[in-house]
N, C-alpha and C positions, 0 to 999 in steps of 0.2 A: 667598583663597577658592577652594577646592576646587571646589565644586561650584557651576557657572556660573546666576545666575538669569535667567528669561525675559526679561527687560531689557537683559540683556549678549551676549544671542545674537545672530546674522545667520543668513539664511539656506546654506546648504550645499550644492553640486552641483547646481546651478540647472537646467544642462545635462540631466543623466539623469535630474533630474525633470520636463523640456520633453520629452524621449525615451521616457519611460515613459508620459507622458498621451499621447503622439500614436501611440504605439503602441499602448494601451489603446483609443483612436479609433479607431484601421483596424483591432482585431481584432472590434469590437464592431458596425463597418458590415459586416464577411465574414461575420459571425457573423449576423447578422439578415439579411443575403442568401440565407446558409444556412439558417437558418430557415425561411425564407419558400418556400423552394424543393426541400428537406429533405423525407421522410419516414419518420420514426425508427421509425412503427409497421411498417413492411416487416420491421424488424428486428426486434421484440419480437414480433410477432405475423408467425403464417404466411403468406406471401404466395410469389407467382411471380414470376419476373424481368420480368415484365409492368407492376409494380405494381398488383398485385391484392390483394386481401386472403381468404385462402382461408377457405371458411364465413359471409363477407358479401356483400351483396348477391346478384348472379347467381351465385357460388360457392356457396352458402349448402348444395348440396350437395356440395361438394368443399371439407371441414374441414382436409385435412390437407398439410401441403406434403414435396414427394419431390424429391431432388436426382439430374438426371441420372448423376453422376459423382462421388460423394461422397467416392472418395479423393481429389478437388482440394481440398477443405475442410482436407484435414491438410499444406497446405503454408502458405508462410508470407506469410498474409496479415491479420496481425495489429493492419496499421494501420488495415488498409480494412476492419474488421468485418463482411467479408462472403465467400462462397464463391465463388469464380471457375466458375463449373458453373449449367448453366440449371436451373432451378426451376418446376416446374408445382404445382397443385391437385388434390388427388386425392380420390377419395371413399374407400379405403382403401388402406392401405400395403399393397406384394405381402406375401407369404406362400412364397412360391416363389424358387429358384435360374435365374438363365436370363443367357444368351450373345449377342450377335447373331452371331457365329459358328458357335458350334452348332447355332441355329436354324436360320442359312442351310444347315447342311450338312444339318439332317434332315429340309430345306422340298426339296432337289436330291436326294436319294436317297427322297424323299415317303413316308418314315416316319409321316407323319401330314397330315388334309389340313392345305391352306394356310390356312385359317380359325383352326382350332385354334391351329396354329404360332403364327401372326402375332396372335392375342387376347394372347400371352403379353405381347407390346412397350408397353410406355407411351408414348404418343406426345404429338402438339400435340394444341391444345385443336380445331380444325376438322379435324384428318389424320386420316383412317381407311386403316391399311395394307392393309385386305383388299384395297378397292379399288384400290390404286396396284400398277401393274403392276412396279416397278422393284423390283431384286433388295434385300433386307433390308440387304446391308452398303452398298449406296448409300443407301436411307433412312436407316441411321444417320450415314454421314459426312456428311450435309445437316444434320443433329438435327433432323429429324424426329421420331424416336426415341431411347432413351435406349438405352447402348449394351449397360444389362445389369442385371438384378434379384437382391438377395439377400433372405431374410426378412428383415423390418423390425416393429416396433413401433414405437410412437405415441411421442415423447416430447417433452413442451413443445409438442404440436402438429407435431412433424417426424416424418417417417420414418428411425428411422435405426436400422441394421444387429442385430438381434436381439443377434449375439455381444456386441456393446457393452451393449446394456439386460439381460444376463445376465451381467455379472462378479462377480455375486456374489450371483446365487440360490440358497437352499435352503430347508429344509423349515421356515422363518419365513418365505418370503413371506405363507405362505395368512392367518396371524395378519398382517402388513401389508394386506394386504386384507381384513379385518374391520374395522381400526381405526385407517385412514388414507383419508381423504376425497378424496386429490390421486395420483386413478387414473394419471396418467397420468407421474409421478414413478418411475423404477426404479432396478433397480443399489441401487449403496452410498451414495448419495446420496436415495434414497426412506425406506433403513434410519436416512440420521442424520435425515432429516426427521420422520418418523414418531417416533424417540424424544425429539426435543426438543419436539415438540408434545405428549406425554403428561407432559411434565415443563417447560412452560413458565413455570407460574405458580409453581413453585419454583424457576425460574433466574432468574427477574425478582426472587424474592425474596431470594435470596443476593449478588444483582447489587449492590443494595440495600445488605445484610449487608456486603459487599466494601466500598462507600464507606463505610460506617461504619467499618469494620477500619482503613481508612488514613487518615483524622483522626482515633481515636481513638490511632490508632501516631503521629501526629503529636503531637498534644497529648501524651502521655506523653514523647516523645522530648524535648520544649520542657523538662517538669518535670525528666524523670531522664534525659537526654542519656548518660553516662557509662555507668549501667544499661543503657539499652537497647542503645546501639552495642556492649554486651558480652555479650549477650544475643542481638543477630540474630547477630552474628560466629559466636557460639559453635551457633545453630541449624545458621548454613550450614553451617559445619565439621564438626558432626554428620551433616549429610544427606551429603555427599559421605563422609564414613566410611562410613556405611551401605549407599551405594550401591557405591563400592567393595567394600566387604565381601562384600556380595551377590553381586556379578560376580563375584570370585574364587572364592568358594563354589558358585556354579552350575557354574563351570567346570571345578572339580577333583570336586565330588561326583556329578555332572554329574544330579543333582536338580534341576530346570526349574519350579517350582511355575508360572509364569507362563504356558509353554507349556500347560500342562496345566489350566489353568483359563481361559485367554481364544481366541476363536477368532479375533481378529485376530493373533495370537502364532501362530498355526498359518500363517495365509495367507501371514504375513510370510514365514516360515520357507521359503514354498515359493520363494521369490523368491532367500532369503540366509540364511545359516543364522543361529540366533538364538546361536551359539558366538561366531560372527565378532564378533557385534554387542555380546555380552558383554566380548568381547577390548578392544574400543576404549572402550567405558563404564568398563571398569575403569581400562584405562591413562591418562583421561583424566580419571577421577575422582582417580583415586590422586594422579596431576600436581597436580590442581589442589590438591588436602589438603595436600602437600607444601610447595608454591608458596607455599600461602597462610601457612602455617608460619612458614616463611623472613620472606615480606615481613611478618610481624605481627613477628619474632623481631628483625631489621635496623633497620625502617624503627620502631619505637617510639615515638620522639619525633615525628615525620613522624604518625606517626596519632593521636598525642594533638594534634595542630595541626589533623588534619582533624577530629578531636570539636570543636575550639575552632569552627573554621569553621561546622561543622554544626550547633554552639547559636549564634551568632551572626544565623548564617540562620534559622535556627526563630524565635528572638527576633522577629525581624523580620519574619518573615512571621506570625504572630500579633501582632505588633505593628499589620500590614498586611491583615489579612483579607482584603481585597478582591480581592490580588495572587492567590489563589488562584484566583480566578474566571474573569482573565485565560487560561491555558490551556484551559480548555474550551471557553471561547467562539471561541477563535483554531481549536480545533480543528474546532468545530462549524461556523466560517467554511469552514475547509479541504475538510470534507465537500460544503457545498454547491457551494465549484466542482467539487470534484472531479464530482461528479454535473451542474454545469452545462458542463463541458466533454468529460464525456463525451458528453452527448445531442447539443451541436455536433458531435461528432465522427462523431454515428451519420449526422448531419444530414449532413456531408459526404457520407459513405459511400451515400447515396440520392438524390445527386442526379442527374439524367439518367437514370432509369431508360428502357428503352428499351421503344418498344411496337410489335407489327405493323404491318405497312405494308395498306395496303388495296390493292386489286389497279388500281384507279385513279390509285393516286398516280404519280407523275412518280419519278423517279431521284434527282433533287434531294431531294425530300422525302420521298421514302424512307430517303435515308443521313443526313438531317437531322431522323429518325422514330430511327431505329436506336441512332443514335450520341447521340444527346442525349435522346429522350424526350419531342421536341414537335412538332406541325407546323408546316406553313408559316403556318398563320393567326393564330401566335402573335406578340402583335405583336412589335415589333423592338425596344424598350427588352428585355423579357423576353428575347429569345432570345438578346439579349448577356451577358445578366448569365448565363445559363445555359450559354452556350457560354462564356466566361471561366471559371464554376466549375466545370465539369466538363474545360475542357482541362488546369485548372490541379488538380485535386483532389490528388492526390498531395504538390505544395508548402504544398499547403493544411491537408494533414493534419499535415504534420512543423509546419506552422505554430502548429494548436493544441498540441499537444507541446509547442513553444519557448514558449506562451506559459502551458499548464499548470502549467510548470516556473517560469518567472520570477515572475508572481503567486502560484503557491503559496509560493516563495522568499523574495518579499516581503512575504506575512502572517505567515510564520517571525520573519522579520527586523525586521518591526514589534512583536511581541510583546515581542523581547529586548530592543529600545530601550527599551519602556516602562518594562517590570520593570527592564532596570538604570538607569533614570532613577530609578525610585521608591528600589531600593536605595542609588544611589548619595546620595543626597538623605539618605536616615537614615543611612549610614555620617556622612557627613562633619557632618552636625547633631548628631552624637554622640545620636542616637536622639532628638533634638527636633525634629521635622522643622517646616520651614517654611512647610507649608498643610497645610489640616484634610483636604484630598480629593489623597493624595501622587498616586494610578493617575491619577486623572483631570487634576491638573495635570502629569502627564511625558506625558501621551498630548497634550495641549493644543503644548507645547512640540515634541513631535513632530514634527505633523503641520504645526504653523506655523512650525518652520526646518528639520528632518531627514529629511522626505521623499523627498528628493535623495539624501542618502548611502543612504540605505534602498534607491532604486533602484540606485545604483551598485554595492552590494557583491550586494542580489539577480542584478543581472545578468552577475558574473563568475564567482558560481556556477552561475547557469542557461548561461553561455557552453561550460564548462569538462564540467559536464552533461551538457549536447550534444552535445560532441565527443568523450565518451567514448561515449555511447549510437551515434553516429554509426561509431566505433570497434567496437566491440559487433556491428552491423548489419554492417559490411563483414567481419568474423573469420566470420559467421555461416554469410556469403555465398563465402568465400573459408577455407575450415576450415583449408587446406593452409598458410596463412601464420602459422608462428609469432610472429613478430615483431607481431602486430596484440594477442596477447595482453600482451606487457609493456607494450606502449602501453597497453592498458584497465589493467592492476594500477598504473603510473604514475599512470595519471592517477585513478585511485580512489584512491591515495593521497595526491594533491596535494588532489585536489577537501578528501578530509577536513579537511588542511593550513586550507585555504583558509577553512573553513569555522571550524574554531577560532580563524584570525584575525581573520576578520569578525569574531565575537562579542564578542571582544576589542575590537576597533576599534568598536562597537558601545557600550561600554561607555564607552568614551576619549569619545566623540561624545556620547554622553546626559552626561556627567561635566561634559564641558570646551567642550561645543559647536564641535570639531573640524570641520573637510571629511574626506571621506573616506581620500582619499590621507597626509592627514598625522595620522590618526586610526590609519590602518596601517602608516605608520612608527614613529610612539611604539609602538603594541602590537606592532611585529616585534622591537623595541630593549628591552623587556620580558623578552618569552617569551626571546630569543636570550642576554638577562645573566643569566636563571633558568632555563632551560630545565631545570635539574634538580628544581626546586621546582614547575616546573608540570607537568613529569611527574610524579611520585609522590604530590605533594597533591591531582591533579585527577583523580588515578588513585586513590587512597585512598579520597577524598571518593566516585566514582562507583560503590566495588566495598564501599561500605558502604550506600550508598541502593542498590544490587544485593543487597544479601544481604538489606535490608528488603523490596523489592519481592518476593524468592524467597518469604519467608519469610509475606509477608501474603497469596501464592497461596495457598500450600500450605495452609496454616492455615484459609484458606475453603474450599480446595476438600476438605480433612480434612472439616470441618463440614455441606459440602456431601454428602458420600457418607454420616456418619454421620445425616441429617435423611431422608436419602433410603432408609436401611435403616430406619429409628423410621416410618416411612409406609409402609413396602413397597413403594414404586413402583421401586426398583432393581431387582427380582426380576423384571418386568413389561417391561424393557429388552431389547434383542436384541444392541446395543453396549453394555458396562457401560461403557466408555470415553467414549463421547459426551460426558455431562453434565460428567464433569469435566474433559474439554478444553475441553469450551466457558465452564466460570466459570471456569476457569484462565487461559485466554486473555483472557477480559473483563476479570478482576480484575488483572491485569499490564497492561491498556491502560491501564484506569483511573488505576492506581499509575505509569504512564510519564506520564499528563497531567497530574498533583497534583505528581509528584518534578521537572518539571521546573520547576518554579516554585522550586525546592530549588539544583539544576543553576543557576538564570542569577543566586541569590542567589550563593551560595559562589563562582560567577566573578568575579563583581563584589566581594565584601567582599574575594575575594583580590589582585582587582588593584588594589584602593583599600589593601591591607595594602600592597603593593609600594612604591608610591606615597605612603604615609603615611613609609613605613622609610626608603626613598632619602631623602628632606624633609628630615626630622625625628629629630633624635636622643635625643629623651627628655628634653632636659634643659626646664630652667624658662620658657627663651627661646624654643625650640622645640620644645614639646610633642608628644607622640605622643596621634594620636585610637585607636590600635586598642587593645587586649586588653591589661594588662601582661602574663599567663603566656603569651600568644601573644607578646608581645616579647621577653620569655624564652628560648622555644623556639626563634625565629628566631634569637638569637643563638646557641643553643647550637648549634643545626643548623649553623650557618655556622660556627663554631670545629672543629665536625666534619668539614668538610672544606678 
């Protein structure tokens, strides 16, 4: 019996599954700590380093928030979601250029009076410089004042630097402000906003059109497998001629049709010439026309194995309907942590805000007003719990990171266990599977013995993760050190490694009801006796669900631009390019969530081929469960080398 049932199982990595709940404990008590003490609106919405909120309450006339020193914002503080630079409330962003050094020089050669001068300075919310007798560059080393004004516009509620909210005006803004409601939106991000709101209710409808395109490519693929994988082949193969084609022909005729009709092809141009850009499109089109040649020309049999595999798994996943479902849902899990550990993270990022001292306070509660954010009357359970998370914030944040990474790792990893439970289950029942509900009875089996290995291998990924993002971080910070970068290519290559044997071992585990460690011994002793068969078939297999996935963009987004000329609303765009990046990219996420339900069949039917092959030699005594023409091919492959 191949495939172990729920009565023959024990439980698996008891340990990392004791390790993973008591860490899901302590991240979930820092996390409502943070919550509780957290305030993420600082961040979405205007406020001053005061924890104020500009435009409410007593602000209510100072809507906009202005950064003393806004070139601190462009360093690198990307953990802590926030600007190292004091922050006030203003009732309009300046409009003007100003120095505190200039000032002081034209306030000492009295160029102007001192009234004038010193109106220029943005200062605290109670400081008035006229009055304060102390020279300008002393009240800004105090930050009293901010050390210096450029014109600014309004954006999101910020003031920030005009030259930024004009990188890309011309004579369409004035049509953007006729026919975009979200004033305060500029730049080339106003422009894609503005044209996907004129054309939204036809990008919902093609969004639409796209899932249709890829179960309808799927169900065709189930019937005419052979057609079709000859068919996207021969699409892809067509587009890279073409686009080859193209690039060589721009190059020597040096006719630019693209320059000449789009004005993102002009901006480019100013940046990098669109020659250059032609030079590597071609050479790398041409390559891959070549390439693909070759490996369709060689590798022959090897790709009539990965047709076998790729009806095998169709069969099977409409055999299994349900299995399709699986990825979205796992994705749409994904989505909400991802958005629930970012709002922890903002939550970090605001705790202790710091507020003025009143002129009464004591020294003590002053630097315990500044440095944390509360006073002395705050009682003393609170002021621990606040003074802990804000001395610690910093560890606190790599913390959500580490555990971003692991939980998101481990709904990965749960996904694959079930889908290859389910697969493995109709492999080995010879497509009679052994309960009416396969998804729900391998997710059953799961989560009641393999939640252990689930933790185990999510967290030598999330470990491995880590330590290169940690790698990452120190090359960042230390550019001059070569050597930090083969450690990052190293270990972004092993992580990959790693991750193709979990999956593997993943498989072994939902199969055989493995532990973890001996679930990735068998699948190292696999891949390492085939390594050439799971390179080329797992590379076969993926650059033929890649030529589907190219080909069911294009084909929408073809559709997309011809529905969009039949309505006119193309002509009506400022970016012709928008719309159809934007279904192009949808329609490819989509086809990455459906294909990989595709991806964790073909692993599994291939490593249960393996595994049938090593067994079983065909004969009467001991039968072969796979494919005959796949047993065929495997022996012929294998007499081939």
């Amino acid at each position: 019996m191949h495939f172990v049932s729920y009565k023959q199982r024990h439980c698996t990595d008891v340990f990392c599954l004791i390790l993973f709940i008591s860490f899901l404990f302590a991240y979930i008590s820092v996390s409502i700590l943070a919550i509780s003490q957290g305030n993420p609106r600082n961040l979405v919405h205007p406020s001053d380093s005061f924890g104020n909120l500009c435009g409410q309450e007593q602000f209510q006339s100072r809507p906009y928030q202005f950064y003393y020193d806004i070139s601190k914002c462009l360093t690198d503080h990307s953990l802590s979601l926030t600007c190292p630079t004091i922050k006030l409330c203003v009732q309009s962003c300046p409009t003007y250029y100003s120095h505190f050094q200039l000032l002081q020089t034209d306030e000492n050669n009295d160029h102007s009076s001192k009234n004038d001068i010193r109106q220029q300075l943005i200062c605290m919310y109670d400081f008035n410089p006229i009055k304060d007798n102390r020279s300008i560059i002393e009240i800004v080393h105090n930050d009293l004042c901010a050390p210096y004004t450029v014109p600014s516009e309004v954006f999101l509620g910020r003031c920030l630097p005009s030259v930024l909210t004009h990188l890309f005006d011309d004579q369409n803004n004035q049509t953007l402000k006729k026919n975009f409601s979200l004033k305060q939106m500029t730049g080339i991000s106003r422009i894609i906003a503005s044209d996907l709101d004129r054309i939204k209710e036809s990008l919902a409808l093609f969004t639409l059109i796209g899932c249709l395109l890829i179960i309808l490519y799927m169900f065709v693929l189930k019937k005419l497998t052979n057609l079709i994988v000859f068919l996207t082949i021969m699409i892809f193969l067509s587009l890279l001629f073409l686009c080859s084609l193209f690039s060589w022909y721009t190059i020597y005729t040096g006719q630019d049709l693209i320059y000449e009709y789009s004005v993102i092809a002009r901006i480019i141009n100013d940046f990098i010439e669109l020659k250059i850009i032609y030079y590597i499109l071609g050479c790398l089109t041409t390559f891959l026309f070549i390439f693909s040649i070759i490996v369709i020309l060689v590798s022959f049999n090897r790709l009539r194995l990965s047709i076998i595999l790729l009806e095998q798994s169709t069969n099977a996943i409409f055999s299994i309907s349900s299995t399709l479902f699986c990825s979205p849902l796992i994705f749409l899990l994904f989505s909400l942590l991802t958005l629930g550990i970012l709002y922890i993270q903002m939550c970090f990022s605001t705790i202790g805000k710091a507020i003025p001292c009143s002129p009464k306070t004591n020294s003590t509660g002053c630097f315990f007003q500044q440095e944390y954010g509360y006073d002395l009357y705050t009682d003393r359970f609170t002021r621990t719990i606040i003074k802990f998370l804000t001395d610690n914030k910093t560890y606190l944040k790599w913390l959500n990171v580490f555990a971003y990474v692991w939980f998101g790792s481990f709904l990965f990893a749960f996904k694959e266990m079930i889908l290859a439970g389910v697969f493995a289950n109709y492999y080995w029942s010879k497509q009679h599977l052994t309960t009416s509900y396969p998804v729900f009875y391998s997710m059953i089996i799961t989560i009641r013995y393999h939640l252990g290995s689930i933790a185990f291998g999510s967290l030598v990924i999330t470990l491995f993760k880590h330590l290169r993002m940690i790698l990452d971080y120190i090359h960042r910070k230390l550019s001059k050190i070569q050597g930090c970068i083969l450690f990052t290519c190293f270990f972004w290559l092993f992580e990959k490694f790693l991750k193709f044997l979990n999956t593997n071992s993943y498989i072994l585990i939902a199969m055989h009801g493995y532990s973890f460690p001996k679930a990735t011994r068998q699948a190292f002793v696999y891949i390492s006796t085939n390594c050439f068969r799971f390179f080329v078939l797992m590379n076969l297999t993926k650059w033929i669900l890649f030529c589907g996935k190219i080909s069911i963009c294009i084909f929408n987004t073809y559709l997309f631009y011809q529905y969009l000329q039949w309505t006119n609303e193309f002509n009506h765009l400022i970016l012709h390019w928008t719309p159809l990046m934007a279904i192009g990219l949808l329609t490819y996420l989509i086809c990455c969530i459906f294909f990989n339900v595709y991806t964790m069949a073909i692993k599994t039917f291939f490593l249960c081929f393996l595994e049938d092959f090593n067994e079983n030699d065909g004969s009467i005594s001991s039968s072969s469960v796979m494919n005959n023409e796949f047993l065929r091919l495997v022996h012929k492959t294998k007499n081939c080398h």
